[in-house]
N, C-alpha and C positions, 0 to 999 in steps of 0.2 A: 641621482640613481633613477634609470629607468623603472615602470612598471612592471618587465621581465627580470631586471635584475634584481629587484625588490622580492618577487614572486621568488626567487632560485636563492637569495640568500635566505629567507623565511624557512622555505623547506628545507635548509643545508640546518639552521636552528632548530627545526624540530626532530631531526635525525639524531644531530647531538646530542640532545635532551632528554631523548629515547636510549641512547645509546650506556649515557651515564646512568641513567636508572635502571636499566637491565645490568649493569656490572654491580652496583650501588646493591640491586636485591640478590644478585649470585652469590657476591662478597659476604653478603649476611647469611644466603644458604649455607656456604661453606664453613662459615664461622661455627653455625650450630649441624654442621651437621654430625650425625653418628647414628649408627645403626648396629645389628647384631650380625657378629663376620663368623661366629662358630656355635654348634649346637653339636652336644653329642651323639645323635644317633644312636642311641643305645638299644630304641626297638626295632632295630634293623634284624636284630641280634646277635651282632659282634662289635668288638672296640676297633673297625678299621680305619676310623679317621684319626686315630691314637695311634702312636709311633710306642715303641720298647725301648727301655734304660737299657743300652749292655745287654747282658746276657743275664739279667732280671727276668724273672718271670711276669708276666702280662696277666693285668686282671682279667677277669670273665664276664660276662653278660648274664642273669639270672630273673626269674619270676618269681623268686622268695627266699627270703631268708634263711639260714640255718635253725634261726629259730621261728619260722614261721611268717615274718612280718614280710608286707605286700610293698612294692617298687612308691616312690612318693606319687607318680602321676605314670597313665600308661601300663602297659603289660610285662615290660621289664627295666631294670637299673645294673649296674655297674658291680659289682662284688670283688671287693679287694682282702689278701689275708699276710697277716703277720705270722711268722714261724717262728718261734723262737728255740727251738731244737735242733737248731742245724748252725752252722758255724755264719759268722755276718755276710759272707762274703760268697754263701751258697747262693741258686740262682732263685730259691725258694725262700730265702730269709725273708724276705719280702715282694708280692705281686705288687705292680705298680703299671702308669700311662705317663709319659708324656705329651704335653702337647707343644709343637715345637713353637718358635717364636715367628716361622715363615707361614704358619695357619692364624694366626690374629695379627696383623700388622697393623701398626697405628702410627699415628703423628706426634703426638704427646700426651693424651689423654685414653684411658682403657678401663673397662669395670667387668670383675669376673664374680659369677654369681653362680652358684651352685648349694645341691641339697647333700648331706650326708647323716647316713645312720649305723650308729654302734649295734652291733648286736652282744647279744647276752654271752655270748661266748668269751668278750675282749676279754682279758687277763687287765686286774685293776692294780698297774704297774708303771714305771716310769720310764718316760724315754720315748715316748712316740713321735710322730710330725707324720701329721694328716696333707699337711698340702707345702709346698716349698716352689719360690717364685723366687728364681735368681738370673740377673744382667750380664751375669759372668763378668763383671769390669773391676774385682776385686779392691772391690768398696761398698757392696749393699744386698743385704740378705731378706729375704722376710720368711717367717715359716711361721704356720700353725700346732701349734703342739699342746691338743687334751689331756692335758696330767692325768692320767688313770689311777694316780696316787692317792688324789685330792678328793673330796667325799664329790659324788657326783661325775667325776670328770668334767671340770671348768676349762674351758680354752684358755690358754697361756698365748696372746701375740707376740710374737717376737721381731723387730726390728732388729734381724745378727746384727747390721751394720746397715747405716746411711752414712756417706760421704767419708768412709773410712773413722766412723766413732758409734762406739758402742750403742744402739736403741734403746729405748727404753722396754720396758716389757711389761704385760697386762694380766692380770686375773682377773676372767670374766665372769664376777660374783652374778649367780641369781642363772648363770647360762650350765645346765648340766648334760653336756653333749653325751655323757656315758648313762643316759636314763633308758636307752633304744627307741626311743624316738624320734622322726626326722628335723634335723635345724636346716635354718638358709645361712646361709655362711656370703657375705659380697665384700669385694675389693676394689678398690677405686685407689687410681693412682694419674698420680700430675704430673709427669715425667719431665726433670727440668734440672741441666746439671748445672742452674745457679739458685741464687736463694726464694723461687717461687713457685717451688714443688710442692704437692701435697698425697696425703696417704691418707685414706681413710679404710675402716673396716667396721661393717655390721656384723650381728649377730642376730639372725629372728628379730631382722628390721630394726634393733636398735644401735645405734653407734655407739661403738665399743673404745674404740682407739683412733684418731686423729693425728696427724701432723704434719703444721701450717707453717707455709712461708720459710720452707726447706730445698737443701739439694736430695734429690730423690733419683737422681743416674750420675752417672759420669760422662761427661760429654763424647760423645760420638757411640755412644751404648744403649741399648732395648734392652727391657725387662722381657727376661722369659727366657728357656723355657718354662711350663709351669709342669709342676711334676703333683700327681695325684698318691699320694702314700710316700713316707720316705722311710728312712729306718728306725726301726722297730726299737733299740732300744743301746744308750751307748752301755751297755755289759750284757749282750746277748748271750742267752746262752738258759740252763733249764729252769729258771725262775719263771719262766714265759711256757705254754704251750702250744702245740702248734694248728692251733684254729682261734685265728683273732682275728674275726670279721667286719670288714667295715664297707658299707656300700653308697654309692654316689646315684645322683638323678639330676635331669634338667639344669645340666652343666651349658652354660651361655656363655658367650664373649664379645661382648658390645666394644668399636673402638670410634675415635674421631676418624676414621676412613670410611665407616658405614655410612650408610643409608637409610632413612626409614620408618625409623622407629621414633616412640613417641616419648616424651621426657626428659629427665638429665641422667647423665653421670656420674655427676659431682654429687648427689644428693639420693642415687637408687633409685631414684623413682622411672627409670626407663626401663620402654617396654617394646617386646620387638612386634605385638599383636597378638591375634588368636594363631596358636598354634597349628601347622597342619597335620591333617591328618594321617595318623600310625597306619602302616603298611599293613595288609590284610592278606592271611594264609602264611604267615612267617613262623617259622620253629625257631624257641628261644631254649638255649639248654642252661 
């Protein structure tokens, strides 16, 4: 081999070599990557990136409580109410949001974190569900429900169903989400209709409920939408009254599509940065 062909096969080698290590580090950026694809806006001061159940009534936007208590961060949060004076199927039984499942799309992995507070007003009764996250693939359910029965209002996880078989279910001793105080409530799910799925849920950063090395969709199905409030109670009707407030703040949705952010979401510890700044001169009612 000549001098020049030496010289043109050498550079054809380092292009290569170059070539695999820019895939080599992309392949690994993609692998980790994830970012936050949704934030509520709530101090815009209306729920417009939130979609309506039906002919449900839609929560509201608020600066305080009925009983006084201030938004968790920011100038306003989310205010949701239960009725329980109206028949189940009124448009007022319950205000609620969805968020569909074409505003956080992801590949298989997704973690939703959000803050909510009881006020004094809930009726300490049975039959709630604060949050509800279903695939619609009729095989797997999860929903949040604070027994308002139970001293304190403990959260009850519920697992309806993974893989078409009953979940198991959780009382989460020492967690009293009905004291009117604000909790961080996160979900993490490993979306995988064979056996390498996983679920986890905190509660005020502790892990509450787990589960490993499961089917956790059905194949060719997304989890979501995720619905903020559900019904109120299965025997509606005047055992309830009709102001039973509960309010949401600093709703996120990080998924393996994003970008960005810093940590995991297998573990909560991702973070999408410092927040920008709340819009200035805005009426919140």
């Amino acid at each position: 081999m000549n001098r020049a062909a030496w010289s043109r096969a050498r550079k054809l080698l380092v292009i290569e070599r170059l070539a695999v290590s820019v895939l080599a580090i992309t392949c690994v950026a993609a692998s980790h990557a994830a970012g936050r694809v949704f934030s509520d806006d709530f101090e815009s001061g209306n729920v417009s990136k939130w979609s309506a159940d039906g002919t449900r009534s839609m929560c509201t936007v608020a600066q305080s409580g009925v009983d006084g208590g201030a938004p968790h961060a920011g100038r306003a949060m989310m205010a949701c109410n239960w009725n329980g004076t109206v028949a189940w199927d009124h448009p007022s039984a319950y205000s609620t949001v969805v968020l569909p499942q074409s505003e956080w799309k992801y590949n298989s992995e997704f973690l939703i974190r959000l803050w909510l507070r009881y006020d004094s007003d809930v009726s300490h009764s049975y039959g709630d569900k604060v949050l509800r996250l279903d695939p619609n693939d009729g095989l797997d359910g999860l929903y949040i429900i604070p027994q308002m029965n139970q001293p304190g209002g403990p959260a009850q996880i519920v697992w309806e169903f993974l893989n078409g078989s009953q979940g198991p279910v959780y009382w989460g001793q020492g967690t009293t989400v009905g004291d009117q105080k604000w909790h961080k409530l996160e979900i993490y799910m490993k979306a995988s209709p064979l056996a390498t799925g996983t679920a986890r849920v905190w509660i005020d950063g502790t892990l509450r409920h787990e589960l490993a090395n499961a089917v956790t969709v059905a194949a060719g199905r997304t989890w979501g939408p995720l619905y903020l409030m559900s019904n109120w109670s299965n025997n509606p009707g005047s055992e309830h009254g009709a102001n039973n407030h509960v309010y949401w703040d600093d709703v996120e949705v990080y998924t393996d599509l994003g970008t960005g952010a810093s940590g995991k979401m297998s573990d909560a510890t991702i973070t999408a940065g410092p927040a920008p700044d709340p819009p200035h001169g805005v009426t919140v009612h």
